[in-house]
C-alpha positions in Angstrom: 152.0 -1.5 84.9 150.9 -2.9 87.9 152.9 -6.0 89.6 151.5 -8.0 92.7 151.7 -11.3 94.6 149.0 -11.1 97.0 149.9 -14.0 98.9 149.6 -12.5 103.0 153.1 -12.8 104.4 154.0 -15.9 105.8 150.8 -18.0 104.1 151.7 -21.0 101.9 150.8 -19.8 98.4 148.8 -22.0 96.3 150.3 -24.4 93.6 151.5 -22.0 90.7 149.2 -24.3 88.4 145.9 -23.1 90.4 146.9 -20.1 91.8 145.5 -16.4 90.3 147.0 -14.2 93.1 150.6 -13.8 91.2 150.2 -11.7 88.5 150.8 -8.0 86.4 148.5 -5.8 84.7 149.9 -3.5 81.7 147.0 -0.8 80.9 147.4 1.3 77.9 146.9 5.1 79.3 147.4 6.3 76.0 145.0 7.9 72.7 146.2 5.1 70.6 145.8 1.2 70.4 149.4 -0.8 72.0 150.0 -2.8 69.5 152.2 -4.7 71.6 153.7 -8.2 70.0 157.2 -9.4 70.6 157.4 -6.9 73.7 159.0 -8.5 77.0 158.4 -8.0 80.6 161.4 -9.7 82.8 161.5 -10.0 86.5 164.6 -9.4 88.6 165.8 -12.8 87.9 165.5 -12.4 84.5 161.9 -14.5 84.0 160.8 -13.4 80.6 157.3 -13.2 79.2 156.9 -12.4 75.2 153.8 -11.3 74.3 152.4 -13.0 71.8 151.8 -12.3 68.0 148.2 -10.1 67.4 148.4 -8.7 71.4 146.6 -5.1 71.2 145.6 -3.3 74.0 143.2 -0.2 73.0 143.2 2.9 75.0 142.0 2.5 78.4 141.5 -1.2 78.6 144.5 -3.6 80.2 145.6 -6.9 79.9 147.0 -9.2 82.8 149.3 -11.4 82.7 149.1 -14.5 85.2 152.3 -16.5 86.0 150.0 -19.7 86.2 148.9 -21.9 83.8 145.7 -21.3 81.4 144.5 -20.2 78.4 144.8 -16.7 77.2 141.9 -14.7 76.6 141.8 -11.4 74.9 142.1 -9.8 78.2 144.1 -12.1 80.3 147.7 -13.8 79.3 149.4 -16.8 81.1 153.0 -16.9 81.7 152.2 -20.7 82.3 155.2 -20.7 85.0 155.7 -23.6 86.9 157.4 -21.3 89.8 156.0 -18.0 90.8 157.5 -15.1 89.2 156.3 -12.3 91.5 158.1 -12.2 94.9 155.9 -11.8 98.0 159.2 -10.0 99.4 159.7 -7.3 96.5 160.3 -7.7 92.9 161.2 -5.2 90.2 159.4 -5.9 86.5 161.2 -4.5 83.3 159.2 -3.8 79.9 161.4 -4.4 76.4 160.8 -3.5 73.1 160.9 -6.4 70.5 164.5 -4.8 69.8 165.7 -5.0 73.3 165.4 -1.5 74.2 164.1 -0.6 78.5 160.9 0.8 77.6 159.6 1.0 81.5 160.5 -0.3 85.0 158.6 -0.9 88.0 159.2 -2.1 91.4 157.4 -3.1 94.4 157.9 -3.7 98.2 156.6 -6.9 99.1 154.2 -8.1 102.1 151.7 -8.2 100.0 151.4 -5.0 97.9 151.0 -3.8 94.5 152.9 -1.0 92.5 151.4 1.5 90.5 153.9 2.7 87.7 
């Protein structure tokens, strides 16, 4: 998983309605298809995006997941936030089974970077 809000520091981000730059990408490095409905990805303030019924990622392709608004594709979500989820200062994502269970967690340091977990 790969967080990021590529907003430079100290630029004004664009309106979370238009804006793309805010966003995480889950790849499936695995043999098998993700099959991956119901799962959660929170932020450190505990914003939560469910994936939604039918979402499969096979292996080697990804999916991102924009905090904007839009309408999903079969290889892009939208968290359709009306605040940006993704701190330009740092943020730490969480994955979650359906049952609740901490499947993966991933951090980054801000100023414009990305994380690689």
């Amino acid at each position: 998983m790969s967080p990021s809000s590529t907003t430079p520091p100290g630029a004004t981000p664009a309106p979370i309605g238009t804006s793309t730059t805010n966003y995480v990408v889950v790849k499936n490095t695995g043999s098998k298809t993700l099959i991956l409905s119901g799962y959660r990805i929170k932020d450190a303030a505990n914003h939560t995006f469910v994936f939604p019924t039918g979402t499969k990622i096979a292996p080697g392709k990804q999916i991102m997941i924009r905090s904007c608004k839009g309408a999903n594709t079969s290889g892009t979500l939208y968290w359709n936030q009306n605040n940006y989820v993704w701190n330009n200062t740092g943020d730490t994502l969480r994955m979650y089974s359906p049952k609740g269970a901490l499947l993966e967690k991933c951090s980054y340091r801000g100023g414009g970077s990305t994380a690689y977990c």
